[in-house]
MMTF fields as JSON, N, C-alpha, C and O atoms, coordinates in Angstrom:
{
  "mmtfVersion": "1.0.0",
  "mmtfProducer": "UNKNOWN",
  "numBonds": 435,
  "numAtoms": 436,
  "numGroups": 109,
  "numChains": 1,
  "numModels": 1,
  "chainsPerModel": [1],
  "groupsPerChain": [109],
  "chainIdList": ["A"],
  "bondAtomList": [4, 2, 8, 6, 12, 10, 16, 14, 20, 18, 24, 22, 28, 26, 32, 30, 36, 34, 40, 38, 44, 42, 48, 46, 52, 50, 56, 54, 60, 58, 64, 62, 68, 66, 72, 70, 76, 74, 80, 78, 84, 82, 88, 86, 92, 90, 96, 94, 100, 98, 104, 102, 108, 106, 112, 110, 116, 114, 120, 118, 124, 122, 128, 126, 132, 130, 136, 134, 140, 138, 144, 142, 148, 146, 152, 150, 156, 154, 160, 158, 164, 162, 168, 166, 172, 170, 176, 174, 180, 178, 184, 182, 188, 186, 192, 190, 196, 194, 200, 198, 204, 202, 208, 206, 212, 210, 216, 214, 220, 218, 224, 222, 228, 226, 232, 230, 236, 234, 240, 238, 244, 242, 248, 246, 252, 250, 256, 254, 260, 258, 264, 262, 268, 266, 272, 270, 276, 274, 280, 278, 284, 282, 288, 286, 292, 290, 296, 294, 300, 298, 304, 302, 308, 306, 312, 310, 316, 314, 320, 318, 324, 322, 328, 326, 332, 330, 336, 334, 340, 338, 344, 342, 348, 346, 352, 350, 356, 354, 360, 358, 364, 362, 368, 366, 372, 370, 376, 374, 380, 378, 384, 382, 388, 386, 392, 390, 396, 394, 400, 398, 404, 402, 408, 406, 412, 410, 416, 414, 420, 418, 424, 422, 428, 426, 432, 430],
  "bondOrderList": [1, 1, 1, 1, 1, 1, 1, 1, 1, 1, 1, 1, 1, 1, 1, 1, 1, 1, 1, 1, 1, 1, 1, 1, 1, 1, 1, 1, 1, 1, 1, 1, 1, 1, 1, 1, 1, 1, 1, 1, 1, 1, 1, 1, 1, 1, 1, 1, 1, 1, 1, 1, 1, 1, 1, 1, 1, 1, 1, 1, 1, 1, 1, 1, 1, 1, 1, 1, 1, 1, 1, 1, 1, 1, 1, 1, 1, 1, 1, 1, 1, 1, 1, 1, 1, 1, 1, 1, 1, 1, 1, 1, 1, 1, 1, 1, 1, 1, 1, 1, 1, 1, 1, 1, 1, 1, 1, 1],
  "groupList": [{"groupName": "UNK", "atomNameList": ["N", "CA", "C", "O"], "elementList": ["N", "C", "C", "O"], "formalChargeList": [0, 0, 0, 0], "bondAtomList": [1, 0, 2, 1, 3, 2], "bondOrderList": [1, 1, 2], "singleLetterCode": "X", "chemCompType": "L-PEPTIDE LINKING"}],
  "groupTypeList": [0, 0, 0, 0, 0, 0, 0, 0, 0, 0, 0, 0, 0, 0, 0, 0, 0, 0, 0, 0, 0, 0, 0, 0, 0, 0, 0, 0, 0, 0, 0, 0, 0, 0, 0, 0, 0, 0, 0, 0, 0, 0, 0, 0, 0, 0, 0, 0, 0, 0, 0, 0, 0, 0, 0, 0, 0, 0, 0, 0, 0, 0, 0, 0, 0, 0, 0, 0, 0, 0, 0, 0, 0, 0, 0, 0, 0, 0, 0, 0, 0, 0, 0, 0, 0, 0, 0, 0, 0, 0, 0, 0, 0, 0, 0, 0, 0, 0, 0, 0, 0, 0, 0, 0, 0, 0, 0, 0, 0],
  "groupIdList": [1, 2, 3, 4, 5, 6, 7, 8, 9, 10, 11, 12, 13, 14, 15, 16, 17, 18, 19, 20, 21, 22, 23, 24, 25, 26, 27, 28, 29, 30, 31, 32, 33, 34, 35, 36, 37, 38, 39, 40, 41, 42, 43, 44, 45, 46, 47, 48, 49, 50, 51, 52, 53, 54, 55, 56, 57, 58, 59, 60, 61, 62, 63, 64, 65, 66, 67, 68, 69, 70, 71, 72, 73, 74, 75, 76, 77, 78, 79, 80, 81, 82, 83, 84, 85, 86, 87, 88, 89, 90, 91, 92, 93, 94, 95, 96, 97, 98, 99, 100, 101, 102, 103, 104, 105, 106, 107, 108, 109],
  "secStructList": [7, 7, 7, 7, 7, 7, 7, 1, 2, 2, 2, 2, 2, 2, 2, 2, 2, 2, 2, 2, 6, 6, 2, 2, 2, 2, 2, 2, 2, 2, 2, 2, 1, 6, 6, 7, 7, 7, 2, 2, 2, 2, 2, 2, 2, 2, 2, 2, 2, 6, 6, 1, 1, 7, 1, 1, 1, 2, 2, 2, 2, 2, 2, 2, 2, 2, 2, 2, 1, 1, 7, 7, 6, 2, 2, 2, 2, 2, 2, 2, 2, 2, 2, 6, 7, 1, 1, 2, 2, 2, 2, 2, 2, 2, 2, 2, 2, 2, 6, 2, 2, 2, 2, 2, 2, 6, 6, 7, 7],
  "xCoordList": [0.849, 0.0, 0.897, 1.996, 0.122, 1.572, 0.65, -0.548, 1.584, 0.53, 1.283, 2.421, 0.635, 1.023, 0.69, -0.323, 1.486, 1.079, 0.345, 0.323, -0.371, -1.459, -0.334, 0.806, -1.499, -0.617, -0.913, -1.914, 0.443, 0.105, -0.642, -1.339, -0.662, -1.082, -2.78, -3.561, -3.236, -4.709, -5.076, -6.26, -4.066, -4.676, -4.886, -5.865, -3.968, -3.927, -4.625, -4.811, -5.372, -5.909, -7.25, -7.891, -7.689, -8.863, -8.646, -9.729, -7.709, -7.832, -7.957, -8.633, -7.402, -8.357, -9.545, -10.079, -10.437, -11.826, -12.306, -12.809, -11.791, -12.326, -12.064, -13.119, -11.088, -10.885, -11.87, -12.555, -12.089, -13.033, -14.496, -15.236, -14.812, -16.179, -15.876, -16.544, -15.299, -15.356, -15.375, -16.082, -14.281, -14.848, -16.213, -16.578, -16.882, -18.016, -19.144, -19.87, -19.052, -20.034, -19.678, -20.472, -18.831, -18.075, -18.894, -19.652, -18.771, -19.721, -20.835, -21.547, -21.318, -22.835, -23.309, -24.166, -22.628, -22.85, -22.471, -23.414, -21.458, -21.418, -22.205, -22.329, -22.745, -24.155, -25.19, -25.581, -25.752, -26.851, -26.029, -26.66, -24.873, -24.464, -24.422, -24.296, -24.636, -24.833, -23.645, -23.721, -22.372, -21.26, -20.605, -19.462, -20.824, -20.758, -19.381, -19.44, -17.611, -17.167, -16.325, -15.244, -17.652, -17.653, -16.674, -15.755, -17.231, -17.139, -15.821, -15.449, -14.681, -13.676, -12.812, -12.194, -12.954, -12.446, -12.427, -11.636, -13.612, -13.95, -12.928, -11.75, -13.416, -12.108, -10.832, -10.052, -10.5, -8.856, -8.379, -7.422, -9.595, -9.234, -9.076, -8.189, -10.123, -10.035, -9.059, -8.379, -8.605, -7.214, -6.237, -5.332, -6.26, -4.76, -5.058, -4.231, -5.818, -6.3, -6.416, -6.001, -6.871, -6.214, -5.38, -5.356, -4.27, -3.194, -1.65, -0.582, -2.036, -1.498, -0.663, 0.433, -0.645, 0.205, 1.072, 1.983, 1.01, 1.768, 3.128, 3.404, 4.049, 5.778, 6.226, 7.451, 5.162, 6.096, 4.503, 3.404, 4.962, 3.829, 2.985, 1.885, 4.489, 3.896, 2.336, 1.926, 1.712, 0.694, -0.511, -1.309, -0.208, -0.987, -1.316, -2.346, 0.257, 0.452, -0.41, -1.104, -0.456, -0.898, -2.538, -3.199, -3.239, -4.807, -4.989, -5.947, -3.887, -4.812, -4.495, -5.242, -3.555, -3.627, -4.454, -4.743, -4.821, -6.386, -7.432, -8.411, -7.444, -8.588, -8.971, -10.013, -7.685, -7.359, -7.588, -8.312, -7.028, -7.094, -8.238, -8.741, -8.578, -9.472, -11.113, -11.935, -11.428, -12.743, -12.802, -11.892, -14.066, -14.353, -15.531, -16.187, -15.274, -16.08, -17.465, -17.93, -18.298, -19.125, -19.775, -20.789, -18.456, -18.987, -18.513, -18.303, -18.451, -17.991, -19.912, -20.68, -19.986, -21.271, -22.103, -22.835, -22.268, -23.143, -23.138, -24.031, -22.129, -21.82, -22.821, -23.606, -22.559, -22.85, -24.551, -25.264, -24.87, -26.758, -27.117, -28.246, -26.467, -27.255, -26.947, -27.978, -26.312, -25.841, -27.08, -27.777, -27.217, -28.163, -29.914, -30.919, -29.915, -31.411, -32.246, -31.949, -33.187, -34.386, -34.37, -33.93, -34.643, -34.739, -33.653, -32.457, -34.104, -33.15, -32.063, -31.013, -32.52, -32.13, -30.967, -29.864, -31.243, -29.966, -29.297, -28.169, -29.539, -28.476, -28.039, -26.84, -28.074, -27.015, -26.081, -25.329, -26.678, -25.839, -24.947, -23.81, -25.159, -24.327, -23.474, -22.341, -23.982, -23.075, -22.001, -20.861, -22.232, -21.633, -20.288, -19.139, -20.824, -19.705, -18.735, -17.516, -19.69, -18.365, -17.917, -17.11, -17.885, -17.123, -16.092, -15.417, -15.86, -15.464, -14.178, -13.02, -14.617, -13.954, -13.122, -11.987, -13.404, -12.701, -11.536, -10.312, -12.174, -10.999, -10.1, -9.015, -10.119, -9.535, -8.251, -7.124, -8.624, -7.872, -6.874, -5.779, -7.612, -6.81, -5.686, -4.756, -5.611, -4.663, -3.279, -2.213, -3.632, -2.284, -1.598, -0.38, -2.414, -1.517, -0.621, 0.104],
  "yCoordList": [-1.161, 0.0, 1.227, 1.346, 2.236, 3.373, 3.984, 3.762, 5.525, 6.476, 7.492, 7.312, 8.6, 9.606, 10.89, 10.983, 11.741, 13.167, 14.072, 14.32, 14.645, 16.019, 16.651, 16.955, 16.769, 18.626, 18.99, 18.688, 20.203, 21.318, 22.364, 23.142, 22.548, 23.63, 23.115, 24.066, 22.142, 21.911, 22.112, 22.274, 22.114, 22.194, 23.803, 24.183, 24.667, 26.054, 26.403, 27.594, 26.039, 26.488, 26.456, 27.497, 25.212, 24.811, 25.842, 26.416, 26.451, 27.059, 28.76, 29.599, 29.082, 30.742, 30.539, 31.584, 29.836, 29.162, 29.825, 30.835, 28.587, 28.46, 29.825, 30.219, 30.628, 31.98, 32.757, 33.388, 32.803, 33.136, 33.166, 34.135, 31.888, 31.62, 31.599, 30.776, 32.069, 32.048, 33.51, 34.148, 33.968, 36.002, 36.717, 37.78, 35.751, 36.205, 35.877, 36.751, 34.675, 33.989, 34.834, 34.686, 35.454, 36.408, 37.61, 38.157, 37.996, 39.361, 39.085, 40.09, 38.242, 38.022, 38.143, 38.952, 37.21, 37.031, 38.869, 39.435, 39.292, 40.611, 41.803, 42.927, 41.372, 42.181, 42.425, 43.561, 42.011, 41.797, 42.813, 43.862, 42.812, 43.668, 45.146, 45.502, 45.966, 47.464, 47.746, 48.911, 47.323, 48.158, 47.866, 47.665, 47.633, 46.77, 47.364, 48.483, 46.498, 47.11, 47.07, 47.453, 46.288, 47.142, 45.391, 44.85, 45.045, 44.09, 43.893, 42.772, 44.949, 45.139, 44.647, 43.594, 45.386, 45.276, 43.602, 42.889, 43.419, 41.691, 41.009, 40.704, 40.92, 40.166, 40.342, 39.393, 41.332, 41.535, 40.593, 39.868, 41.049, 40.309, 38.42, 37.6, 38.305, 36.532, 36.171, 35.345, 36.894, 36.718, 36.61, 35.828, 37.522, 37.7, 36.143, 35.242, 36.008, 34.968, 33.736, 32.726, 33.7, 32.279, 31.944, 30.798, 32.856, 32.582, 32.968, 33.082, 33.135, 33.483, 32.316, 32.735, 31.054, 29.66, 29.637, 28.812, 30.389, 30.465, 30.436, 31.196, 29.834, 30.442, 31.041, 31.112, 31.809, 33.1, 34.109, 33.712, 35.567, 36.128, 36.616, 36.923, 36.377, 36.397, 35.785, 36.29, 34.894, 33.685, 35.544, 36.182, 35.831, 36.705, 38.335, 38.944, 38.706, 39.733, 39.826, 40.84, 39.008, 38.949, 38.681, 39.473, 37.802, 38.129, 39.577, 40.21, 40.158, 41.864, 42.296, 43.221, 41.992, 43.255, 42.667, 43.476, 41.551, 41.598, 41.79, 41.891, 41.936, 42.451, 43.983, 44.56, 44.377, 46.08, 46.517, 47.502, 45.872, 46.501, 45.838, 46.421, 44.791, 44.208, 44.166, 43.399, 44.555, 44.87, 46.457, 47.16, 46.73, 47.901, 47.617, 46.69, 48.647, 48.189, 48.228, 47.229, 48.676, 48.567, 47.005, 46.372, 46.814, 45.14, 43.846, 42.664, 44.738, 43.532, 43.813, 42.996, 44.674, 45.045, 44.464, 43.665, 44.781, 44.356, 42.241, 41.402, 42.165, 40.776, 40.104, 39.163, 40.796, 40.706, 40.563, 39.591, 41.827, 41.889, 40.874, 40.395, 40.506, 39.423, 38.265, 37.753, 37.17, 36.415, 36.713, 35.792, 37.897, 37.604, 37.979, 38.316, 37.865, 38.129, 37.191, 36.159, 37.323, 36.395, 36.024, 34.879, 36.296, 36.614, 35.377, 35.542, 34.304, 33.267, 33.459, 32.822, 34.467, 35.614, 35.988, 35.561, 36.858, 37.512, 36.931, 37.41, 36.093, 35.03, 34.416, 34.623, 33.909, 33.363, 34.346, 34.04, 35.848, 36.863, 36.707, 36.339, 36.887, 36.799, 35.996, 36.232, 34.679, 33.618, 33.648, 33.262, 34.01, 34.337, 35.057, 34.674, 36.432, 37.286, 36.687, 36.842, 35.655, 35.083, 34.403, 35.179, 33.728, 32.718, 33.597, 32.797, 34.535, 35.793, 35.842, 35.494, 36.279, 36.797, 35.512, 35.787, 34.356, 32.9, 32.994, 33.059, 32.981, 32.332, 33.568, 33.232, 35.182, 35.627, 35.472, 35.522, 35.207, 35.071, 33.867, 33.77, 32.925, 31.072, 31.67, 30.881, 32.525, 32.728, 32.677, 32.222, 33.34, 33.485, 32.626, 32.649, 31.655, 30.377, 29.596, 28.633],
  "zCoordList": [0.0, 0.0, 0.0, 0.542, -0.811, -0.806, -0.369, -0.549, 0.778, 1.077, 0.443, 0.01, 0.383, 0.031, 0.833, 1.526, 0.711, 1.384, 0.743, -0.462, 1.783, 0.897, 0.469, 0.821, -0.883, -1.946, -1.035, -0.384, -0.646, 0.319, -0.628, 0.023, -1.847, -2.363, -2.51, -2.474, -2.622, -2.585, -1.172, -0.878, -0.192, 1.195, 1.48, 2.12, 0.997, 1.41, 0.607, 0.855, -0.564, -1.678, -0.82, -0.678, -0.225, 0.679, 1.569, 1.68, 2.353, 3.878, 3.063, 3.658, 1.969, 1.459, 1.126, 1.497, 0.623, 0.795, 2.647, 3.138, 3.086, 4.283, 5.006, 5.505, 5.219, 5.344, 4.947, 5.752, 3.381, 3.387, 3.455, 3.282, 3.749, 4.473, 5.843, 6.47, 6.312, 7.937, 8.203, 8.983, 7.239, 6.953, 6.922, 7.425, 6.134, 5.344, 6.896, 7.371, 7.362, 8.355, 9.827, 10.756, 9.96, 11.197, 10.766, 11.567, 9.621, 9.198, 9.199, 9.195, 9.203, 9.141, 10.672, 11.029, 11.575, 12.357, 13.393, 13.945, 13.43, 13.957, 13.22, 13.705, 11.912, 11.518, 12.301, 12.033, 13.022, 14.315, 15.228, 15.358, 15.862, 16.981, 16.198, 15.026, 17.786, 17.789, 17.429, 17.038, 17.296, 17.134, 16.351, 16.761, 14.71, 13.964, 13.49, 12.982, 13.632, 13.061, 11.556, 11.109, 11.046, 9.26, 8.783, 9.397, 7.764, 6.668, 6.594, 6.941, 6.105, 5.517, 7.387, 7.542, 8.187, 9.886, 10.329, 10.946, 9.726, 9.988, 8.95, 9.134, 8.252, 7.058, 7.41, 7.33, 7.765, 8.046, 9.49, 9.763, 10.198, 11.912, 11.239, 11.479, 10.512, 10.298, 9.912, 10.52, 8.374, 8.191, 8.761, 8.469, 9.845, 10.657, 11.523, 11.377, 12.074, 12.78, 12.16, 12.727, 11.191, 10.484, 9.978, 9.529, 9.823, 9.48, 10.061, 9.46, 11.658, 12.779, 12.951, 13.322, 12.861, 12.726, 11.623, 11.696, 10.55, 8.965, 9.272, 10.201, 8.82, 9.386, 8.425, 8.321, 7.176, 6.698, 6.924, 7.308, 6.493, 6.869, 4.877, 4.417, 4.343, 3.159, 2.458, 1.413, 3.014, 2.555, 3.407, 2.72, 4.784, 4.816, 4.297, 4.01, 4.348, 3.849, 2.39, 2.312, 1.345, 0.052, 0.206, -0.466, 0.894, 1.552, 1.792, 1.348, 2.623, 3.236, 2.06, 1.742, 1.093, 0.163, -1.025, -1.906, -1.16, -2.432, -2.068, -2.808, -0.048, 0.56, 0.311, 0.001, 0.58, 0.365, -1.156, -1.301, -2.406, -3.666, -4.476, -5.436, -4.133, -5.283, -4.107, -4.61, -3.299, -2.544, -2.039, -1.6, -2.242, -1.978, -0.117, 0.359, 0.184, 1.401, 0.894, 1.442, 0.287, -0.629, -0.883, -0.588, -1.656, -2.126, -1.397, -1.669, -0.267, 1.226, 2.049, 2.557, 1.917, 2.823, 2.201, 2.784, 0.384, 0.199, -0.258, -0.137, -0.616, 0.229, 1.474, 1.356, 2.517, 3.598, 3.527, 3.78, 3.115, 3.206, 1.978, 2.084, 0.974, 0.292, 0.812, 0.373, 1.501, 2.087, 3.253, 3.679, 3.624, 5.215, 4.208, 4.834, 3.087, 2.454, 2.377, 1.775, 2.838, 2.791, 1.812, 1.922, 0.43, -1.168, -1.452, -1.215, -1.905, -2.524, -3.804, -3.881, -4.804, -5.728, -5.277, -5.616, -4.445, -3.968, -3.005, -2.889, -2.269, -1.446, -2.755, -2.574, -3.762, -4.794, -6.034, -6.96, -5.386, -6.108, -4.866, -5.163, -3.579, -2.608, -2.523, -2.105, -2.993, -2.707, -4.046, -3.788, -5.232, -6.239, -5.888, -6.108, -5.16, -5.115, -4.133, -4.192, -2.793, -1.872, -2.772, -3.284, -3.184, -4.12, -5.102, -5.751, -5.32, -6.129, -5.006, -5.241, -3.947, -2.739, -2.326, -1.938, -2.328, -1.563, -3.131, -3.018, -4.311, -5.379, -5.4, -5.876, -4.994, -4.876, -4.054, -4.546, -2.272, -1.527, -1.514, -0.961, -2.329, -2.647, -3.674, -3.844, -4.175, -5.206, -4.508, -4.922, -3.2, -2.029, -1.774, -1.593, -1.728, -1.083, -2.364, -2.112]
}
């Protein structure tokens, strides 16, 4: 029997995914609180936080900056309110654009 080891690059490819659904589900979820601080604030904290174990900082450094140049806080918010929309319509424009936002950040790894 031979084993083999995970591609690391299908695994980190999986963990900017998961970054970014854990971004997106953190904003949703601090959407409800009074002191909401803002789409773009959330994404950055997850990032740093999921990739706080990394032993270079490069894999994060390159997340904040396609967070920073290729999203507008705009289309993080509105992200956010279609993802939390009743409207099945626009939860799959929502889910569209996360998926936009996850293949962005997988590019990093």
């Amino acid at each position: 029997m031979i084993h083999t080891l995970p591609d690391a690059h299908a695994d980190r490819k999986r963990s900017g995914r998961r970054i970014g659904a854990v971004a997106m589900i953190a904003v949703l979820t601090l959407g409800a609180c009074t002191s909401d601080p803002g789409a773009r604030r959330v994404a950055q904290d997850v990032i740093r936080a999921e990739t706080e174990d990394d032993t270079s900082s490069d894999r994060r450094d390159c997340m904040l900056k396609v967070l920073e140049d290729d999203f507008t806080n705009e289309q993080l918010e509105n992200i956010t309110d279609q993802l939390g929309s009743s409207n099945t319509g626009t939860q799959a424009e929502g889910q569209a654009a996360l998926d936009e936002y996850e293949a962005a950040l997988s590019a990093c790894n």
